[in-house]
BATI-922932 format. One record per residue (C-alpha): residue number from 1; x, y, z. Coordinates in nm, 3 decimals, padded with zeros to 5 digits, always signed. Layout:
BEGIN
+-----+---------+---------+---------+
|   n |       x |       y |       z |
+-----+---------+---------+---------+
| NUM |       X |       Y |       Z |
...
+-----+---------+---------+---------+
# end
This chain:
BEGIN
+-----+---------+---------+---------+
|   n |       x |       y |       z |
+-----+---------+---------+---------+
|   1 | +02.363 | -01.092 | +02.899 |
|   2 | +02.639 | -00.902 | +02.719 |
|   3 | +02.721 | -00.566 | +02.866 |
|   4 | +02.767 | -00.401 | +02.484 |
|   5 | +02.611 | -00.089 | +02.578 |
|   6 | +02.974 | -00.015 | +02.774 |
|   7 | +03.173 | -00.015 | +02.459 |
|   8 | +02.954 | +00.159 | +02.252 |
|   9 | +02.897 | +00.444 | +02.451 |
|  10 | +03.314 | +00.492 | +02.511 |
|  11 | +03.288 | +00.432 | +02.128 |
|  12 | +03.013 | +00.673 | +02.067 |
|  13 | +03.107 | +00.786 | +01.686 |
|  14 | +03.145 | +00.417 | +01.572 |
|  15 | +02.805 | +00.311 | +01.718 |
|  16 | +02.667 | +00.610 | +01.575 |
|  17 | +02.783 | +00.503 | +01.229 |
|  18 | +02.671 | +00.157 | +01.293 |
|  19 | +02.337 | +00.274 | +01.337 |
|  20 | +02.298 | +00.493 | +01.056 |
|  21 | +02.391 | +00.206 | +00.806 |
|  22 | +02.127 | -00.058 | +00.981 |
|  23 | +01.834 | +00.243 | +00.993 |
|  24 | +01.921 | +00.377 | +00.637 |
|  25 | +01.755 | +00.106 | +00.421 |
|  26 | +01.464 | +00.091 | +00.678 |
|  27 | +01.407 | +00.457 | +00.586 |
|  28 | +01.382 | +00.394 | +00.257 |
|  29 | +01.166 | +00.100 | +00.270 |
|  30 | +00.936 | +00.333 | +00.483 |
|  31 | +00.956 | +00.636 | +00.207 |
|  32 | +00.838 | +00.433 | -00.006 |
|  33 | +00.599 | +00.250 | +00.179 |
|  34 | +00.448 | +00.616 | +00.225 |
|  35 | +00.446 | +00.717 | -00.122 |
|  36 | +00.241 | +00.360 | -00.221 |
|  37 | -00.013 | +00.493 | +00.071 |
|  38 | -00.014 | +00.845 | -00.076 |
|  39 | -00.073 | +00.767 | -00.467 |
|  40 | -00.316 | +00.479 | -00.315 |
|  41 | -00.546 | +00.738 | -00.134 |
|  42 | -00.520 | +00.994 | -00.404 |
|  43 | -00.618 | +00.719 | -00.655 |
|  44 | -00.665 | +00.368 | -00.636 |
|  45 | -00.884 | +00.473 | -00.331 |
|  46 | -01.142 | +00.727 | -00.538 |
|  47 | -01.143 | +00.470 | -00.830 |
|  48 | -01.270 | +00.238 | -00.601 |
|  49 | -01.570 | +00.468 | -00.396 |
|  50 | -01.663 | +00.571 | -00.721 |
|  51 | -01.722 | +00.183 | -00.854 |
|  52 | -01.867 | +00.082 | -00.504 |
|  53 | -02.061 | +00.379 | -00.553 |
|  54 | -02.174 | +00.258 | -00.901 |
|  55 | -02.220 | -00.081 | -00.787 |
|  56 | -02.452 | +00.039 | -00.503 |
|  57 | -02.663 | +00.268 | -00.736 |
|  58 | -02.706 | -00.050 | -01.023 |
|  59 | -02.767 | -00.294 | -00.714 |
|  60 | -03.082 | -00.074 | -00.595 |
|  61 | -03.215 | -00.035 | -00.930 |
|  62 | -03.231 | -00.447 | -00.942 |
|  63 | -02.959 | -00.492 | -01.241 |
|  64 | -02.631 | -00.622 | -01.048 |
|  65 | -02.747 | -00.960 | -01.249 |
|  66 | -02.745 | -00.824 | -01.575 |
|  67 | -02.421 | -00.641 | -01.530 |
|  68 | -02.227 | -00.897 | -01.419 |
|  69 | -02.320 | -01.123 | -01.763 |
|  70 | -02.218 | -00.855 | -01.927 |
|  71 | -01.872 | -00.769 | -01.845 |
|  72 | -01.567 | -00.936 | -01.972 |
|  73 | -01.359 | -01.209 | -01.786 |
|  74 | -01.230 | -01.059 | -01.525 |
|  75 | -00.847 | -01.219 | -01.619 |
|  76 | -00.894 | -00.981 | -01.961 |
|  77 | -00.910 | -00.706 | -01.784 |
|  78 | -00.626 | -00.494 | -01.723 |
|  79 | -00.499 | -00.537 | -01.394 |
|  80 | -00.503 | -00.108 | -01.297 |
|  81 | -00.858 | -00.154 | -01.416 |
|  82 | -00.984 | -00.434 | -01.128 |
|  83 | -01.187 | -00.309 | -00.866 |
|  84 | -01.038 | -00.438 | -00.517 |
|  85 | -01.205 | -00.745 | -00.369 |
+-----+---------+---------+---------+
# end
């Protein structure tokens, strides 16, 4: 063990500084980590209840089958247009 802690509390503004420039990009990873998980709930998320909502309706009337023939490759679709597996 190293006893850093000694020198960076005599040198309080410099450790301070040093901190600031490690934490920085972590912050702005994590902004925009939160703004993914924002747009996704907003979006992406009620997309998706309202196909699994879709899906459940079709699958009760007996046509899930049927469907599924029917629509296009799933590698033509576009990708915002994929449901989530």
């Amino acid at each position: 063990m190293f006893p850093a802690s000694a020198s960076m509390l005599t040198n309080r503004a410099e450790y301070d500084a040093s901190l600031e420039a490690f934490s920085r990009p972590l912050m702005a990873q994590a902004e925009a980590l939160f703004r993914f998980i924002e747009r996704t709930i907003e979006t992406e998320l009620v997309r998706e209840l309202v196909f699994l909502a879709d899906y459940g309706s079709v699958a009760a009337a007996g046509r899930v089958p049927y469907i599924l023939r029917s629509l296009p490759s799933r590698s033509r679709l576009p990708s915002r247009s994929r449901p989530c597996s």
